[in-house]
N, CA, C and O atoms as a GROMACS GRO file, in nm:
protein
  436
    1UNK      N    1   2.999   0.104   9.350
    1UNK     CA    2   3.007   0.146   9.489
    1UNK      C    3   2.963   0.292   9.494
    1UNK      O    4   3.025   0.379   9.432
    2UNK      N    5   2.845   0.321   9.577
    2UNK     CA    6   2.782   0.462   9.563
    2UNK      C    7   2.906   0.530   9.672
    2UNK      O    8   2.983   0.477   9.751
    3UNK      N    9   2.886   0.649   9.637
    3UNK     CA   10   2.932   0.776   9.760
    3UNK      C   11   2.965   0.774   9.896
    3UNK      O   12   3.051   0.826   9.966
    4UNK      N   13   2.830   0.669   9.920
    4UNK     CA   14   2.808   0.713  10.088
    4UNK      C   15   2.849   0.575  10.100
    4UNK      O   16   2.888   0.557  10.215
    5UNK      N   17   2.857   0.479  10.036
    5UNK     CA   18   2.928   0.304  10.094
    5UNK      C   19   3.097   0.343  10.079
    5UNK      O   20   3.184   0.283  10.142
    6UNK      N   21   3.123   0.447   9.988
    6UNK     CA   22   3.271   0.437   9.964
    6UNK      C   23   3.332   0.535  10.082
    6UNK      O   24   3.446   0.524  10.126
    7UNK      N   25   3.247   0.621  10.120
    7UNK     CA   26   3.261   0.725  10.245
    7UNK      C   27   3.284   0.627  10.399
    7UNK      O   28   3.367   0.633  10.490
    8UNK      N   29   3.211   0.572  10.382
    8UNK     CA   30   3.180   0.507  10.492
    8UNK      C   31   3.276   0.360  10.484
    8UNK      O   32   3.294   0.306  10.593
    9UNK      N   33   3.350   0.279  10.342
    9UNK     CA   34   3.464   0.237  10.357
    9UNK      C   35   3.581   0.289  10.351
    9UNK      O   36   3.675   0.210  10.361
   10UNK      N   37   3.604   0.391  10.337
   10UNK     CA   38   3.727   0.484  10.374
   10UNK      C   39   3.752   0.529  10.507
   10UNK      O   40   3.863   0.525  10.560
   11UNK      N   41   3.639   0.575  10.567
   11UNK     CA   42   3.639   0.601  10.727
   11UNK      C   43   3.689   0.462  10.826
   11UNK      O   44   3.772   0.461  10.917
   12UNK      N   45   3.600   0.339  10.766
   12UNK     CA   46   3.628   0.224  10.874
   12UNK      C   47   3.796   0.188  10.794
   12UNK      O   48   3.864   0.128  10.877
   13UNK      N   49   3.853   0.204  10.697
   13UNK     CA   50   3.961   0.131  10.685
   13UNK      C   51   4.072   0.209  10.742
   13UNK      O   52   4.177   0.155  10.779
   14UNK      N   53   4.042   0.373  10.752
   14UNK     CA   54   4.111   0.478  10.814
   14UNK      C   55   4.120   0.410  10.978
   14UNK      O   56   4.220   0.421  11.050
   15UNK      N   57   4.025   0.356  11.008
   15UNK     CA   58   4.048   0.342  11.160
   15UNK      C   59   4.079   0.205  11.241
   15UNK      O   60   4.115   0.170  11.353
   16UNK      N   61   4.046   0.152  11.122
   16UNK     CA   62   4.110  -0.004  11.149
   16UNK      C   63   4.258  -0.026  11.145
   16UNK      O   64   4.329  -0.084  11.227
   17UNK      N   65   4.284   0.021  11.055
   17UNK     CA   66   4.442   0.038  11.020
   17UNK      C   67   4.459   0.109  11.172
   17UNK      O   68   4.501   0.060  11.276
   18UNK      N   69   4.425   0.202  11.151
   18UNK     CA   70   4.491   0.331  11.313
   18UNK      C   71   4.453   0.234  11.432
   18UNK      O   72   4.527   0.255  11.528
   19UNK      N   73   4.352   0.126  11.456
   19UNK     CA   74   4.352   0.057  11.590
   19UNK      C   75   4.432  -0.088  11.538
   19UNK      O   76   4.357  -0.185  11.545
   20UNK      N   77   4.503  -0.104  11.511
   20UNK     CA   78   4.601  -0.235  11.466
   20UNK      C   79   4.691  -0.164  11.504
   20UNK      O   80   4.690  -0.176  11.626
   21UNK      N   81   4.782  -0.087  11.472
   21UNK     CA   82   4.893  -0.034  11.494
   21UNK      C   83   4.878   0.061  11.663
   21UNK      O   84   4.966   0.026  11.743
   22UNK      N   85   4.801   0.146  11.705
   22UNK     CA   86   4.790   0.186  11.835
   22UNK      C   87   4.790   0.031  11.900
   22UNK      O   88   4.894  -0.021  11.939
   23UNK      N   89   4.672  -0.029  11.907
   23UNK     CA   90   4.619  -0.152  11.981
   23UNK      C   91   4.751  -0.227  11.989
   23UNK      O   92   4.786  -0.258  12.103
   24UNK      N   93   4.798  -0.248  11.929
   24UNK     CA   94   4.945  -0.369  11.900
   24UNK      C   95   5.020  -0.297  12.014
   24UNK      O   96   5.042  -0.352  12.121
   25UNK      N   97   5.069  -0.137  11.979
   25UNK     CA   98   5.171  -0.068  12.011
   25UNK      C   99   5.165  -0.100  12.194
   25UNK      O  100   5.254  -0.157  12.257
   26UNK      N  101   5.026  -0.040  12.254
   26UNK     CA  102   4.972  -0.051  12.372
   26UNK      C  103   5.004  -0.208  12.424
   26UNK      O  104   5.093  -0.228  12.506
   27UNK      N  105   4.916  -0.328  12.362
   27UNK     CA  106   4.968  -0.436  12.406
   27UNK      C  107   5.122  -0.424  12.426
   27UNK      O  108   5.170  -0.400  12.536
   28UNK      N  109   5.171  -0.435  12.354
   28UNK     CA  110   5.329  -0.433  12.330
   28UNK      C  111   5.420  -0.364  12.450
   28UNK      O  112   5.532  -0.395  12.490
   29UNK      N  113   5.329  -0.255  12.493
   29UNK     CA  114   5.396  -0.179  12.620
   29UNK      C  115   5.302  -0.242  12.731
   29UNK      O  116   5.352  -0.197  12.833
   30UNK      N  117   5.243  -0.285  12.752
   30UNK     CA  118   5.230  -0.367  12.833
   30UNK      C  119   5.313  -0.496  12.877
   30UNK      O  120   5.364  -0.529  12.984
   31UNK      N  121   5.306  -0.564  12.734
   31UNK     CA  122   5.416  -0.677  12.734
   31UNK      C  123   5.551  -0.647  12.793
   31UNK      O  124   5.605  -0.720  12.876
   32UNK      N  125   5.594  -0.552  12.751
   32UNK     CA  126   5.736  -0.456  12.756
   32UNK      C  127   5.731  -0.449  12.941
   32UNK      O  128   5.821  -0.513  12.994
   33UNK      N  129   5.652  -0.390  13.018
   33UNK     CA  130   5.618  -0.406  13.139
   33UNK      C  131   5.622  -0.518  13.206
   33UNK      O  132   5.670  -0.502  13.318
   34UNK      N  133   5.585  -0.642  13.180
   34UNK     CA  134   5.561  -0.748  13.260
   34UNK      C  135   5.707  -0.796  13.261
   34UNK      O  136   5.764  -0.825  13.367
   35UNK      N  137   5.773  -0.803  13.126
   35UNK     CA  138   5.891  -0.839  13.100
   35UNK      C  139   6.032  -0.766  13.150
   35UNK      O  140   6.148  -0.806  13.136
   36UNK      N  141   5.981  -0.645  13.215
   36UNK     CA  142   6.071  -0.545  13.243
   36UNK      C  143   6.152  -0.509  13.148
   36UNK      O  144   6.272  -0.507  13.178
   37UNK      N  145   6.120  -0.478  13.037
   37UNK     CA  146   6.185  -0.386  12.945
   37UNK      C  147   6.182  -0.240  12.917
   37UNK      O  148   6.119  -0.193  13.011
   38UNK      N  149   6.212  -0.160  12.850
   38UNK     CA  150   6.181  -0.047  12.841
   38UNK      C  151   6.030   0.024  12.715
   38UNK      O  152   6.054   0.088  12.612
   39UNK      N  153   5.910  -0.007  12.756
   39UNK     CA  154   5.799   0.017  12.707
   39UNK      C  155   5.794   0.110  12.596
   39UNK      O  156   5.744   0.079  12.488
   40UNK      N  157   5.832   0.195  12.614
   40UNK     CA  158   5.886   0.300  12.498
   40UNK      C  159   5.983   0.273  12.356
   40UNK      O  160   5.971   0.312  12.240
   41UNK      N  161   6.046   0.221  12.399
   41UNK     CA  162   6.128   0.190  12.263
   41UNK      C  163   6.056   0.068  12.185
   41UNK      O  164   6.055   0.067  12.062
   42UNK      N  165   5.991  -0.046  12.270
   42UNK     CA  166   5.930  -0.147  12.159
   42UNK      C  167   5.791  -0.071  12.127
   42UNK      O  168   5.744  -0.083  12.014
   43UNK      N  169   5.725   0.004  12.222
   43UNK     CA  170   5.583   0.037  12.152
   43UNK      C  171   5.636   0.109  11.991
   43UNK      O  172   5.560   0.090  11.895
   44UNK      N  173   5.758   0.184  11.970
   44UNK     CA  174   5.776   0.260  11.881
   44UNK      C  175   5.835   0.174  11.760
   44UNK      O  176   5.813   0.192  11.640
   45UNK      N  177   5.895   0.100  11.806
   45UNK     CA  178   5.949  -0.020  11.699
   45UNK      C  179   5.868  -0.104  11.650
   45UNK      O  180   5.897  -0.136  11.534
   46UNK      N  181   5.760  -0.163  11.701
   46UNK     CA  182   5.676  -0.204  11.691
   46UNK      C  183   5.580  -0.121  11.608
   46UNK      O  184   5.572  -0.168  11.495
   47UNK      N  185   5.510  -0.022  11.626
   47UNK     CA  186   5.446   0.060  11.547
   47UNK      C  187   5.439   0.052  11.435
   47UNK      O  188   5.350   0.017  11.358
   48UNK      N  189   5.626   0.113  11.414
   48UNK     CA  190   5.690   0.129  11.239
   48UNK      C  191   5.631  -0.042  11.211
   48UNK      O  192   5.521  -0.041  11.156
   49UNK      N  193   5.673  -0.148  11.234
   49UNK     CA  194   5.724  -0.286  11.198
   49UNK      C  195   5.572  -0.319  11.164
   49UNK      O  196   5.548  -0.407  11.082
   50UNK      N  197   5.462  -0.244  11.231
   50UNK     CA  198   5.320  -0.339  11.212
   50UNK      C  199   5.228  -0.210  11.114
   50UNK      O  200   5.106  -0.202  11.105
   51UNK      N  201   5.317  -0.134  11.060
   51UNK     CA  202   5.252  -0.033  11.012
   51UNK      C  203   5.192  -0.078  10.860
   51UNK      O  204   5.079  -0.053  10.820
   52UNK      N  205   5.281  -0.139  10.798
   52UNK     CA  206   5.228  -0.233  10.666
   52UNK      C  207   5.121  -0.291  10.678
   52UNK      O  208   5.035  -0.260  10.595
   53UNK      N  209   5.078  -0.416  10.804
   53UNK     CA  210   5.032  -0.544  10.822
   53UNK      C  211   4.880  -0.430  10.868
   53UNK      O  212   4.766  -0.477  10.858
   54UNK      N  213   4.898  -0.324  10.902
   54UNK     CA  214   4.771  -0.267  10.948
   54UNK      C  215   4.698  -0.199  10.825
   54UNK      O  216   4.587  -0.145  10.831
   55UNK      N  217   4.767  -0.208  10.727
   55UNK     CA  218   4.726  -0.159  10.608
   55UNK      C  219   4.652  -0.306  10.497
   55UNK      O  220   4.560  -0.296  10.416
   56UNK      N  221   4.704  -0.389  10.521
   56UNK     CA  222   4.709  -0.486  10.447
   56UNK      C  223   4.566  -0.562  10.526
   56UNK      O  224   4.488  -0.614  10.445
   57UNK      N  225   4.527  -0.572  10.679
   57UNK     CA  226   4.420  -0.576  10.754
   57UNK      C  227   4.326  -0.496  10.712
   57UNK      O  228   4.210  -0.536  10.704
   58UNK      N  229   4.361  -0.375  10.679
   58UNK     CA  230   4.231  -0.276  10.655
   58UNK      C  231   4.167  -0.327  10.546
   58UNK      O  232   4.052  -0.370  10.562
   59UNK      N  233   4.231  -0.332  10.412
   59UNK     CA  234   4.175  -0.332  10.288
   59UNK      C  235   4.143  -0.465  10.295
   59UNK      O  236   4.058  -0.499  10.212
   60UNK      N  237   4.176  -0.535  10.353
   60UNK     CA  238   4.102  -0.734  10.313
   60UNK      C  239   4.216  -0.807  10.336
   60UNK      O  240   4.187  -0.926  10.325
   61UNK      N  241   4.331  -0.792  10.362
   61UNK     CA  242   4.383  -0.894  10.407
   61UNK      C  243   4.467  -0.990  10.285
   61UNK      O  244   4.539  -1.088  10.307
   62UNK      N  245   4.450  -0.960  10.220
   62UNK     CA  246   4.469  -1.068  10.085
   62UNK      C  247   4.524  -0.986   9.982
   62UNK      O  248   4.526  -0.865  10.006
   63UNK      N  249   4.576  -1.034   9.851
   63UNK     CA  250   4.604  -0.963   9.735
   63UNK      C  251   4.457  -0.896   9.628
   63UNK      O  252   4.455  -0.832   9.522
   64UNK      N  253   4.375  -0.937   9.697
   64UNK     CA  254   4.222  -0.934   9.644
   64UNK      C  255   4.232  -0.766   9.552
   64UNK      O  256   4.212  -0.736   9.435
   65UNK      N  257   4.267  -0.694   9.664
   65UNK     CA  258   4.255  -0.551   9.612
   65UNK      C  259   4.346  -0.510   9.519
   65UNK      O  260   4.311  -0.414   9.450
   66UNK      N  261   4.449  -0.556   9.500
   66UNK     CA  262   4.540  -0.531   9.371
   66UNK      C  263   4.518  -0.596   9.223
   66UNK      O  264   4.546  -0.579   9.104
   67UNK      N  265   4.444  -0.686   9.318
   67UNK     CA  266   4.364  -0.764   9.154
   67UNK      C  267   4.274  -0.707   9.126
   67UNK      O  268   4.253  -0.733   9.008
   68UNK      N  269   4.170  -0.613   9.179
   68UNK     CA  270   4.106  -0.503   9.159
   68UNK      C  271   4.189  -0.400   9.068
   68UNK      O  272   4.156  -0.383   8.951
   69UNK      N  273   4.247  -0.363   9.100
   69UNK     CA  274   4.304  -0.279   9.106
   69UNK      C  275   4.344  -0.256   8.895
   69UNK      O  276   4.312  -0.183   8.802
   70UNK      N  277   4.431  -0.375   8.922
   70UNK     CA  278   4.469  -0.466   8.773
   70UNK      C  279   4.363  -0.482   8.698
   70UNK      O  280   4.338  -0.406   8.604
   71UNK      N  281   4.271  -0.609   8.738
   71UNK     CA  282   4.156  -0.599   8.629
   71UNK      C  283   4.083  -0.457   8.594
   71UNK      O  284   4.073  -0.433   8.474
   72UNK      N  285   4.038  -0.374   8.670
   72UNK     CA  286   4.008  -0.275   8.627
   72UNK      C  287   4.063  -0.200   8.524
   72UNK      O  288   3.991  -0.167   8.429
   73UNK      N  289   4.209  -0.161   8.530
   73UNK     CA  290   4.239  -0.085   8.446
   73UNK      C  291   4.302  -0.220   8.341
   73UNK      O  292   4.406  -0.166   8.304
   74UNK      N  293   4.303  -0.274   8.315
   74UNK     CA  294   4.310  -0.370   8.181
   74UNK      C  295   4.143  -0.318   8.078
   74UNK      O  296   4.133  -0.280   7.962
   75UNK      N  297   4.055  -0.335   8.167
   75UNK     CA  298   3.960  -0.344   8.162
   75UNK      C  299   3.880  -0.203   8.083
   75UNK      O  300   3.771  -0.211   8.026
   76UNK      N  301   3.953  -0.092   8.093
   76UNK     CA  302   3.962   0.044   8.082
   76UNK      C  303   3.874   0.113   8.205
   76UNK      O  304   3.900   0.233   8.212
   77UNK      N  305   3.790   0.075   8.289
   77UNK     CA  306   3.730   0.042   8.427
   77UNK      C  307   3.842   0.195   8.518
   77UNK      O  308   3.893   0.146   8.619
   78UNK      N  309   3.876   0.324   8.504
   78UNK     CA  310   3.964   0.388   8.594
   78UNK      C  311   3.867   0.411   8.734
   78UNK      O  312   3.913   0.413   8.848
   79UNK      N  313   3.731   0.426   8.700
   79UNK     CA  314   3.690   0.466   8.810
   79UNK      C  315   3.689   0.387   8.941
   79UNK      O  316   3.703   0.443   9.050
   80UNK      N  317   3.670   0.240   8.927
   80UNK     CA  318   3.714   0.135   9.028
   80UNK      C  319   3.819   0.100   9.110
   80UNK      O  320   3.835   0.060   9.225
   81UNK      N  321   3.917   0.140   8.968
   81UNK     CA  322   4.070   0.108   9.049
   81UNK      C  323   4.084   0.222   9.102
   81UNK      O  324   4.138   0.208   9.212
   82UNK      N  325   4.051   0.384   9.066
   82UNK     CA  326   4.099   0.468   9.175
   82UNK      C  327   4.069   0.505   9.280
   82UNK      O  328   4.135   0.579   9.353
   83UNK      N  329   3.898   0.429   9.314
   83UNK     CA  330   3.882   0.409   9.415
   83UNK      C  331   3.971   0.340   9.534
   83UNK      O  332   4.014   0.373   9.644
   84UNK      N  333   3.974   0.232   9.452
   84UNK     CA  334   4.068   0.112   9.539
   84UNK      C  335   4.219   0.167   9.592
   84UNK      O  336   4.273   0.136   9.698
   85UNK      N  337   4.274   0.262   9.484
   85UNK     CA  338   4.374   0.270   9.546
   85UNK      C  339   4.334   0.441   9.687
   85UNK      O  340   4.408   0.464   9.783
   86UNK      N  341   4.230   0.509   9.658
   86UNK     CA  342   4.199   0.544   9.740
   86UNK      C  343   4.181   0.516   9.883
   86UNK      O  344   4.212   0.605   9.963
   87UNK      N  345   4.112   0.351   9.944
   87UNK     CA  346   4.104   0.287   9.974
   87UNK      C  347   4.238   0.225  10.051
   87UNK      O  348   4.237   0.232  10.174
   88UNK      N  349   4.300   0.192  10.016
   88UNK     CA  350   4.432   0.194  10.039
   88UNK      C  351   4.514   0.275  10.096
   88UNK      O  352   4.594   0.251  10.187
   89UNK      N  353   4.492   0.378  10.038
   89UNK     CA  354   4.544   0.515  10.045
   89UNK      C  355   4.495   0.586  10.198
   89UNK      O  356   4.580   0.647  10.262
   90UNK      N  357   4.354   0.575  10.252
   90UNK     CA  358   4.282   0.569  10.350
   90UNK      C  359   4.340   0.519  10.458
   90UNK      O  360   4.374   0.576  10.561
   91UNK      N  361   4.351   0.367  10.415
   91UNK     CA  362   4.442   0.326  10.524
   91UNK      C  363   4.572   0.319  10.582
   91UNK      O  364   4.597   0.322  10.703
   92UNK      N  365   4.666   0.307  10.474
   92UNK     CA  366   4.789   0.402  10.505
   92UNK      C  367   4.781   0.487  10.606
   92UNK      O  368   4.851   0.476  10.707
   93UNK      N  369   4.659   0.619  10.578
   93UNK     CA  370   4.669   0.726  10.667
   93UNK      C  371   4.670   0.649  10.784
   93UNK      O  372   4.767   0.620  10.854
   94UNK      N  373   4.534   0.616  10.798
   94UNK     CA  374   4.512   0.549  10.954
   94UNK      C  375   4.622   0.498  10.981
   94UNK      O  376   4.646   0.561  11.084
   95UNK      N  377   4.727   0.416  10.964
   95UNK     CA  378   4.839   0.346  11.008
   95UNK      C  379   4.942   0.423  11.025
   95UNK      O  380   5.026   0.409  11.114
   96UNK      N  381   4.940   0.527  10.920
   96UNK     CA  382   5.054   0.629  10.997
   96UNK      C  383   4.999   0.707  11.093
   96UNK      O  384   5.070   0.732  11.191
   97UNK      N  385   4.898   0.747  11.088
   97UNK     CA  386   4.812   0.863  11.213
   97UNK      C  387   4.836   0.765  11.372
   97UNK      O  388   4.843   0.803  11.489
   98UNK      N  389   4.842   0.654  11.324
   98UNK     CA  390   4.827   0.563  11.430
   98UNK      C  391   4.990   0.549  11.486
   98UNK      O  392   4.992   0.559  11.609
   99UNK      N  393   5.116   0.531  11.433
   99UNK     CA  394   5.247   0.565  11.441
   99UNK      C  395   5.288   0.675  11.503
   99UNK      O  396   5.366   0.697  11.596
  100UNK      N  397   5.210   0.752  11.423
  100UNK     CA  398   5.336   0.935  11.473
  100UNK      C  399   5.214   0.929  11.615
  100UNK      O  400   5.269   0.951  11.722
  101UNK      N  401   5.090   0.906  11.623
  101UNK     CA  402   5.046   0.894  11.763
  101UNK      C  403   5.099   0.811  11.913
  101UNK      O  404   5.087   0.849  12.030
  102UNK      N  405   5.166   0.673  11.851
  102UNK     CA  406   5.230   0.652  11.964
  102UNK      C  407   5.381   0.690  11.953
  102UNK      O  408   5.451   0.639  12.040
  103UNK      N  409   5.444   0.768  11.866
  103UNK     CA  410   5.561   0.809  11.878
  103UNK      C  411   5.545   0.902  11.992
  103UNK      O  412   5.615   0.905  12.093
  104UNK      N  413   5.447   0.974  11.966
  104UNK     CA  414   5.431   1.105  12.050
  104UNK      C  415   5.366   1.084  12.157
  104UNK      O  416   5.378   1.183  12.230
  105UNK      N  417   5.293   0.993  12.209
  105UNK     CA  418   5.337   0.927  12.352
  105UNK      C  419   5.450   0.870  12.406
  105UNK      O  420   5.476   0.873  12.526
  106UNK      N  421   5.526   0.814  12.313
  106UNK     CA  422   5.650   0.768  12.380
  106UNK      C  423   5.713   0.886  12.418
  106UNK      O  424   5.768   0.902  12.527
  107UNK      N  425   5.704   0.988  12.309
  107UNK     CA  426   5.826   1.081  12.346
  107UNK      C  427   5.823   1.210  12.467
  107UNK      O  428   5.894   1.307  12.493
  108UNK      N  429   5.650   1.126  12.542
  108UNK     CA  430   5.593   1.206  12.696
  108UNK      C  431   5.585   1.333  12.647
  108UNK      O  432   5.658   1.429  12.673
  109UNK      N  433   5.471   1.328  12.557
  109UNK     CA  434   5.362   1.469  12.556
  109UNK      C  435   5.408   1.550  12.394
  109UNK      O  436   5.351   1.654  12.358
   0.00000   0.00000   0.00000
């Protein structure tokens, strides 16, 4: 994986992750609305609760990347797996950037 493909999968998994967890949060306060609940407290509960699943979306969805991860370093292979967990690592961010962002809408400004 050259430079600029691994640049450019770190950016989209950074933001995929961050629109799973916003996108959800938003639906969710919408939902919260129709239902007459209080919009704020599930967009934020919700957030935390889908903050994993937006991580696990980013990188593929599957255990695929930990088996990466594994064969590589069996393999003596470090440069692959630390990508991957880079990768990972990427998206995390996005999923938390995406959290403390609708916290801080809930909490009006």
């Amino acid at each position: 994986m050259g430079s600029s493909v691994f640049l450019t999968k770190a950016i989209q998994d950074f933001f995929v992750a961050f629109g799973v967890v916003f996108g959800a949060s938003m639906l969710a306060g919408v939902s919260s609305i129709i239902t007459m609940q209080p919009p704020s407290s599930t967009m934020r509960l919700l957030a935390e609760n889908v903050k994993i699943w937006a991580v696990v979306v980013a990188v593929g969805g599957t255990i695929d990347p930990l088996r990466v991860i594994d064969w590589n370093i069996n393999e003596g292979h470090l440069s692959p797996a630390f990508k991957q967990i880079l990768l990972i690592f990427c998206a995390f961010a996005g999923a938390h950037s995406g959290t403390e962002l609708v916290k801080w809408i809930c909490r009006g400004g």
